[in-house]
Legacy VTK file of the C-alpha trace (Angstrom):
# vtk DataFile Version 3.0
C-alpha trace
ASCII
DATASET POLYDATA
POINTS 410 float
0.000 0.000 0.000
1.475 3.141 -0.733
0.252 7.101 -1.242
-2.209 6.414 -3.870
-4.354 4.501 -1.134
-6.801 7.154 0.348
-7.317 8.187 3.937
-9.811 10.400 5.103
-10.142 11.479 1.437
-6.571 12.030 1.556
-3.660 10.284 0.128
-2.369 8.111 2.477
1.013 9.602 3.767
-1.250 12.784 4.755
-4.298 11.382 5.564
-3.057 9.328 8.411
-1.677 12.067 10.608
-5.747 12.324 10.889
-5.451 9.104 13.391
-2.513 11.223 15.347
-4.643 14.092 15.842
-7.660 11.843 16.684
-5.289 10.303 18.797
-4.422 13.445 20.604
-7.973 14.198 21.549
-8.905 11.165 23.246
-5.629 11.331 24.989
-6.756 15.023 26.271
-10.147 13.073 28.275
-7.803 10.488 29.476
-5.423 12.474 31.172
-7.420 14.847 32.674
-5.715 12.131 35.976
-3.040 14.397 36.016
-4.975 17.279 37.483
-6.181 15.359 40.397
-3.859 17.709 42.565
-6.385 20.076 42.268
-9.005 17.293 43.686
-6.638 16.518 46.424
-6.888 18.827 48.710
-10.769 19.370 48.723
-11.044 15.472 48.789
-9.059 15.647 52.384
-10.781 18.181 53.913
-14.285 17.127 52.633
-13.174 13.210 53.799
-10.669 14.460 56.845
-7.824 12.577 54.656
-4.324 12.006 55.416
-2.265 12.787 52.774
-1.357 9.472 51.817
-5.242 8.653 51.622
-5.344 11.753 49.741
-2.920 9.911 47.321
-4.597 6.547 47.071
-7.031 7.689 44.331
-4.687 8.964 42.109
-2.272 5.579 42.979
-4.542 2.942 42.494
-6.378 4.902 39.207
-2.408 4.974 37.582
-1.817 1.213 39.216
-5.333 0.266 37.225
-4.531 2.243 34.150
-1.479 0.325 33.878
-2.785 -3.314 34.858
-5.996 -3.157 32.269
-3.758 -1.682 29.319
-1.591 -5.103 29.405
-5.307 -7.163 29.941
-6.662 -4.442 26.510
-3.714 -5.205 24.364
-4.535 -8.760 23.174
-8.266 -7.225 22.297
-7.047 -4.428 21.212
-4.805 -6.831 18.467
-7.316 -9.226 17.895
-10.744 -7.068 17.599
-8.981 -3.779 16.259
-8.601 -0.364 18.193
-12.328 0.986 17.495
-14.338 -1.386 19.283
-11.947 -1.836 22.064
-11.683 2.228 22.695
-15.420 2.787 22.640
-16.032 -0.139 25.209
-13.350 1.845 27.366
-14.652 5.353 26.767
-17.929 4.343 28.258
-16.088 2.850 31.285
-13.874 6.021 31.886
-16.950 8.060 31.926
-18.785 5.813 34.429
-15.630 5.960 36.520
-16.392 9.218 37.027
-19.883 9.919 36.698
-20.302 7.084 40.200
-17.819 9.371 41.849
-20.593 11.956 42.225
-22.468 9.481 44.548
-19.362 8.764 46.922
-19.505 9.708 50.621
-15.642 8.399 51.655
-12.378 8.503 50.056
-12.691 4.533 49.732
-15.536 5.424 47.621
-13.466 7.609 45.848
-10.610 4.385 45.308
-13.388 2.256 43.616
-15.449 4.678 41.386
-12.451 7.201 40.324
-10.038 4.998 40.998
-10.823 1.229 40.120
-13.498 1.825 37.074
-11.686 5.056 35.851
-8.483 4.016 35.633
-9.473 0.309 34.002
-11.464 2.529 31.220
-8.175 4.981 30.641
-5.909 1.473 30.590
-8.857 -0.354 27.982
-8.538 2.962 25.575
-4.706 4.105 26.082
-3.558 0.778 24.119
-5.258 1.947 20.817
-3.753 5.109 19.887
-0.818 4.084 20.643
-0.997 1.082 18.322
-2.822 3.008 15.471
0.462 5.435 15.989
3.095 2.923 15.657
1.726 1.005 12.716
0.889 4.158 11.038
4.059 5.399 11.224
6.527 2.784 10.852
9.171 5.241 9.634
8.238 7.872 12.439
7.186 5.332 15.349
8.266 8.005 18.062
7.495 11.000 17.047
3.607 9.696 16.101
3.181 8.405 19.105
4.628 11.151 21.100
2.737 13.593 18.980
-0.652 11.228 19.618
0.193 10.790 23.670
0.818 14.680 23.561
-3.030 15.139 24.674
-2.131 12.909 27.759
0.344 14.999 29.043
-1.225 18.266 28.164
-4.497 17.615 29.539
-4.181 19.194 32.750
-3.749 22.522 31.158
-7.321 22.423 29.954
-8.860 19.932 32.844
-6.811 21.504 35.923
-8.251 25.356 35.468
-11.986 23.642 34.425
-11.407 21.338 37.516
-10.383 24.328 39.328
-13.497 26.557 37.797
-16.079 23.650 38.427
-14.675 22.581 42.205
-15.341 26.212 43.015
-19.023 26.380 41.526
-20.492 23.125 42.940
-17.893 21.022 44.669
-15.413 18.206 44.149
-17.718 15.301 43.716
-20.357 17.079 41.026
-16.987 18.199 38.971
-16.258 14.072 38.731
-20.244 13.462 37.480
-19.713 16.631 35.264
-16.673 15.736 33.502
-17.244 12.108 33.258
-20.471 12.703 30.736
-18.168 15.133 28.850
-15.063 12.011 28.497
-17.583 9.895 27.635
-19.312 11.328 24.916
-15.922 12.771 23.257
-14.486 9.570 23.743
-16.715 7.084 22.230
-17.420 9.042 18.955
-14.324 9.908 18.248
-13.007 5.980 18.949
-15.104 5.357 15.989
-12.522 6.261 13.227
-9.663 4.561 14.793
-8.648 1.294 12.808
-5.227 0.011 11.241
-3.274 -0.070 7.904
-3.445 -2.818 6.000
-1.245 -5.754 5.966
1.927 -4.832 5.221
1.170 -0.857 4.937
4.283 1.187 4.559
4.721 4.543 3.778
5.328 5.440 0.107
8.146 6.679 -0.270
9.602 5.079 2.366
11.895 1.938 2.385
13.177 0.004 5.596
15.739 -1.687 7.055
14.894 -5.570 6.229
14.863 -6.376 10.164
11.805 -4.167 10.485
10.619 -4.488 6.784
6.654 -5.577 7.299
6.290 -9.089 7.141
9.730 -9.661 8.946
9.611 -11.344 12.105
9.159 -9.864 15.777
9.256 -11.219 18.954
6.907 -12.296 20.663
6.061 -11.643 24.252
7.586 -14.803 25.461
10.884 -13.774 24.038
11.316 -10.597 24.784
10.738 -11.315 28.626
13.835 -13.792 27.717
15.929 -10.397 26.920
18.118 -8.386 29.451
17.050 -5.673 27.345
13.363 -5.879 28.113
14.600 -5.937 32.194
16.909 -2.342 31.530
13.619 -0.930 29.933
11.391 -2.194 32.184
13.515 -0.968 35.253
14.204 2.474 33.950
10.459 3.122 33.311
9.924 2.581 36.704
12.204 4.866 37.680
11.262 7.271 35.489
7.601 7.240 35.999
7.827 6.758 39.519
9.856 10.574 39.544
7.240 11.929 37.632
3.998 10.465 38.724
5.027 11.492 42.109
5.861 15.088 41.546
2.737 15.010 39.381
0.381 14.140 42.100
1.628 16.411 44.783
2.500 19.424 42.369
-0.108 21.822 43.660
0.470 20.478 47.442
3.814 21.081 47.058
3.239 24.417 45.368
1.058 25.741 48.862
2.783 23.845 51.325
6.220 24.378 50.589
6.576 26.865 48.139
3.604 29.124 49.537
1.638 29.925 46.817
-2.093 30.415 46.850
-4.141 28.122 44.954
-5.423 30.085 42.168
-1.360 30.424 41.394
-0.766 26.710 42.405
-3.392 25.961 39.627
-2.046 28.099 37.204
1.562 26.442 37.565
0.003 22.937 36.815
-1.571 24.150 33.578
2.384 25.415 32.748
3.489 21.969 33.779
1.008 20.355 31.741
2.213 22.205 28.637
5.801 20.662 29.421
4.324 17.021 30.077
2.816 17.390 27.040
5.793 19.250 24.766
7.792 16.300 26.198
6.299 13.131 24.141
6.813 14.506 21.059
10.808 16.189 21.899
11.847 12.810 23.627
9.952 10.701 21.033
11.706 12.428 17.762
14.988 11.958 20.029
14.397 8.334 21.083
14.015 7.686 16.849
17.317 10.035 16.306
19.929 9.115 19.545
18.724 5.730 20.999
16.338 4.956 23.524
19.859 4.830 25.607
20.757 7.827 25.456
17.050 9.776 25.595
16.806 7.871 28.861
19.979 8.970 30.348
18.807 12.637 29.028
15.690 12.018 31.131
17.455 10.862 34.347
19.627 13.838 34.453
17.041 16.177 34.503
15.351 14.419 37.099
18.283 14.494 39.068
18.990 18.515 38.542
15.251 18.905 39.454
15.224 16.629 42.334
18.525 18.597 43.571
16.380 22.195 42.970
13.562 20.733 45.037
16.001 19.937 47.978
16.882 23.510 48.178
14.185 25.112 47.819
11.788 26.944 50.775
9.197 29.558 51.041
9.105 32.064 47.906
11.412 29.517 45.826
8.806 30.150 43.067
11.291 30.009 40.462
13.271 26.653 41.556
9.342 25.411 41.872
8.518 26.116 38.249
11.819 24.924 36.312
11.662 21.369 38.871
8.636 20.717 38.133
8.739 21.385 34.465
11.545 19.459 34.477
9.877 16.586 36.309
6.392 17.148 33.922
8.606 16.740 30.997
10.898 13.576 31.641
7.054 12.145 32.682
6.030 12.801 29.365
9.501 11.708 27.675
8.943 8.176 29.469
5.526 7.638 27.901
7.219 8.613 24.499
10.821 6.111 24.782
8.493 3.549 26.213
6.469 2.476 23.234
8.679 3.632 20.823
11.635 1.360 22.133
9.356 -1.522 22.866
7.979 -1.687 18.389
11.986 -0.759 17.479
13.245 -3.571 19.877
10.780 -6.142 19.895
8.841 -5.424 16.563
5.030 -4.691 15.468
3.579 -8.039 15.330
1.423 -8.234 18.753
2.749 -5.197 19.750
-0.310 -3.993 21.759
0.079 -6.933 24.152
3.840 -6.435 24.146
3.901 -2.720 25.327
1.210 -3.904 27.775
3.363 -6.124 29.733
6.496 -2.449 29.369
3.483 -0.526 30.680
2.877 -2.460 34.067
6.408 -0.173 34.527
4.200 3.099 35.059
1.567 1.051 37.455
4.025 0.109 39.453
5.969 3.775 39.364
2.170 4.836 40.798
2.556 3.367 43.821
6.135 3.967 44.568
5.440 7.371 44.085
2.075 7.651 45.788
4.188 5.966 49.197
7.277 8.080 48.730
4.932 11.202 48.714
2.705 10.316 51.461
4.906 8.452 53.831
7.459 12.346 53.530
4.816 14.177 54.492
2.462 12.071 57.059
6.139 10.892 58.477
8.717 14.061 58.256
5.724 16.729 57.779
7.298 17.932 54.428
7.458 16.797 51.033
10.927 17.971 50.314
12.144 14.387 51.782
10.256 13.112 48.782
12.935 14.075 46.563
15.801 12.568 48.074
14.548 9.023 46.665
13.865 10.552 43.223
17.564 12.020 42.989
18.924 8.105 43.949
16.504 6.868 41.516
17.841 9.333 38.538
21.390 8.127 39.406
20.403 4.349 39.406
18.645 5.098 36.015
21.307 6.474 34.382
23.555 3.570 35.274
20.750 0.996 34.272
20.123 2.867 30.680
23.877 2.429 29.773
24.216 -0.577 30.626
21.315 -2.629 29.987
19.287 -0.301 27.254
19.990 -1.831 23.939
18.288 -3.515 20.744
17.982 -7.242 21.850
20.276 -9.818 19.776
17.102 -11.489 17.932
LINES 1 411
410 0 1 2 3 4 5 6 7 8 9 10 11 12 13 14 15 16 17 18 19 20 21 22 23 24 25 26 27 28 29 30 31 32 33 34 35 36 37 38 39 40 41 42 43 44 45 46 47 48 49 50 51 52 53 54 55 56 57 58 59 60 61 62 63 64 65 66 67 68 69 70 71 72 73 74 75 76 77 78 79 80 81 82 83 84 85 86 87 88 89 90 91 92 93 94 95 96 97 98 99 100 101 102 103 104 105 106 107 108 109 110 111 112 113 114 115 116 117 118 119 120 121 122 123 124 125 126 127 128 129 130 131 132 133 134 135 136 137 138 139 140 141 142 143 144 145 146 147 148 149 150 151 152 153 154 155 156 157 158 159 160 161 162 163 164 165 166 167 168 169 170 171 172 173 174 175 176 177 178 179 180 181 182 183 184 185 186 187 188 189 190 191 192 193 194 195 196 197 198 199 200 201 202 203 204 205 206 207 208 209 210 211 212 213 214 215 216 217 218 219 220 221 222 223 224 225 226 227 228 229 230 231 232 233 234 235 236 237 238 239 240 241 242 243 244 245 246 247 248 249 250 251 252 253 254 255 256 257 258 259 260 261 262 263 264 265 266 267 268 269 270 271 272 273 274 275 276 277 278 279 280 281 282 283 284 285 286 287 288 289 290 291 292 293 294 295 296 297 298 299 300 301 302 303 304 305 306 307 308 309 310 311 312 313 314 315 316 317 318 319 320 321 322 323 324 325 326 327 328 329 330 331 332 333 334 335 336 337 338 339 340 341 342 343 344 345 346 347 348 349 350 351 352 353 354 355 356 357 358 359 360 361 362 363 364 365 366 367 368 369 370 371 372 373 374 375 376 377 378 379 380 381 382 383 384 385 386 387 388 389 390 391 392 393 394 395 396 397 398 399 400 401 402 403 404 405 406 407 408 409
């Protein structure tokens, strides 16, 4: 198949970016998870939370997102992305909608947490699979370019969050935004669908190891790889960094820095911009330098911001902003070397279920995060300790990405 196949009316090689921007979209509903740290606070006082309750949403909605993205990406391969994301879009919204009715923060767990995370995880797997098989000659910058709405979706949910919590409350926000993801979600799920068989780009001629047709691994033997382990390990890492200082960026913002929440808020929209901005720059650099070397790139910059965050006090607006942009970004970088190291190492065939089993990486980051947070604050009263594990954790990745981050010998 080459450009004189139409898309969307289009040829081919233009018409497809159509699935990228479509992409994008339902990526914006799905992350509106990273403004929950504008829920967080209201959620404790309405509940009389700890902070580490305060985090168990947010943890167990990632740790789900993760889990059901591996359990989507057989169905996802086998029944094709559109009938797979609609089933999830409808989920997501339900999620949400039920947290309306909940009178606890356990409530909150199940309905936010359980259903709406297992509807993000049933829908994330299909964009990212329409991405990579789209774009075989431009795997990461498609899919960070398509995951871009993910990371920048705080900068539209966070202020409407924000605008809504103030007008009626946290729990009829939840109900209110819910029957918004829902509806976007499922209609626009409905023009998601593969190339053909062996679909490359006209134009476009590649290497015979990842010529279509070739052979991949499957997901058997890549969990036989030491390069599957270095991947696996450094997404922790890396997630776990980011998902923390995602969760607890407007907590931090009040309770250390000593901002007032209207300016809290309007620093996670800026972050957002930078979680988003990062798929796309890490992707294009994963596809140019390595995933190697885009992951050491990432764990420095964790580092540096981890080392600005131990530093900083009352009125340290500016360290604030340029950590946590730095943290927002090598977030988004992760969910852009992730996917697009997992099709250039282990190959397209099954790939859905393949970057399922990588993606357990971020559930698992979730958690760490969501106890490193919690236990510095319930424990030492301040989440500065917080980032004394993330700057150990950026070393450890950085020594783990040179070693162990490398094609597989197939």
């Amino acid at each position: 198949m080459g450009d004189d196949s139409k898309v969307f009316g289009m040829s081919a090689n233009a018409g497809r970016w159509v699935f990228v921007f479509v992409g994008m979209i339902v990526n914006m509903c799905l992350g509106a998870v990273y403004a929950y740290s504008v829920f967080k606070k209201p959620l404790e006082e309405m509940f009389k939370a700890t902070a580490t309750q305060g985090n168990l949403p947010y943890m167990i909605f990632l740790a789900m997102f993760a889990l059901f993205t591996f359990f989507a990406g057989r169905f996802i391969d086998k029944y094709g992305p559109r009938k797979v994301m609609m089933l999830g879009g409808v989920v997501v919204g339900v999620g949400w909608m039920l947290t309306y009715f909940a009178s606890s923060i356990t409530m909150v767990v199940l309905t936010y947490g359980v259903i709406g995370g297992a509807g993000v995880g049933i829908v994330y797997g299909g964009p990212v699979s329409v991405a990579t098989r789209w774009f075989p000659d431009k795997k990461g910058l498609a899919v960070g370019l398509s995951l871009l709405g993910f990371g920048a979706s705080a900068f539209v949910t966070a202020p409407l969050a924000k605008s809504l919590i103030g007008s009626f409350g946290p729990l009829p926000t939840f109900g209110i935004m819910g029957i918004a993801f829902l509806v976007i979600t499922v209609i626009l799920s409905t023009v998601m669908r593969f190339p053909p068989a062996n679909y490359k780009p006209a134009g476009w001629n590649p290497p015979a190891a990842t010529a279509p047709g070739s052979k991949s691994m499957t997901t058997g033997q890549m969990l036989g790889t030491a390069s599957f382990y270095g991947l696996w390990l450094c997404y922790i890492l890396g997630a776990t960094a980011g998902l923390m200082a995602i969760g607890i960026s407007a907590s931090v913002g009040r309770e250390v820095i000593g901002l007032d929440a209207g300016m809290a808020a309007t620093l996670v929209m800026i972050f957002a911009i930078f979680n988003g901005i990062g798929r796309p720059i890490f992707g294009a650099l994963t596809d140019k330098i390595t995933p190697k070397w885009s992951a050491v790139l990432s764990f420095i910059i964790i580092f540096v911001a981890s080392a600005m965050m131990l530093v900083a006090d009352k009125g340290s607006v500016g360290l604030y902003a340029v950590a946590f942009c730095g943290f927002w970004l090598c977030l988004g970088g992760w969910l852009a070397i992730g996917p697009a190291a997992t099709a250039a190492f282990y190959g397209l065939e099954g790939y859905a279920q393949k970057y399922g089993v990588v993606f357990s990486a971020y559930g698992l980051g979730a958690i760490i995060g969501g106890i490193i947070s919690g236990s510095a604050k319930d424990t030492f009263g301040s989440y500065t300790v917080a980032f004394y594990p993330t700057a150990g954790m950026a070393i450890l990745g950085i020594i783990l990405a040179i070693i162990l981050l490398r094609p597989p010998k197939k």
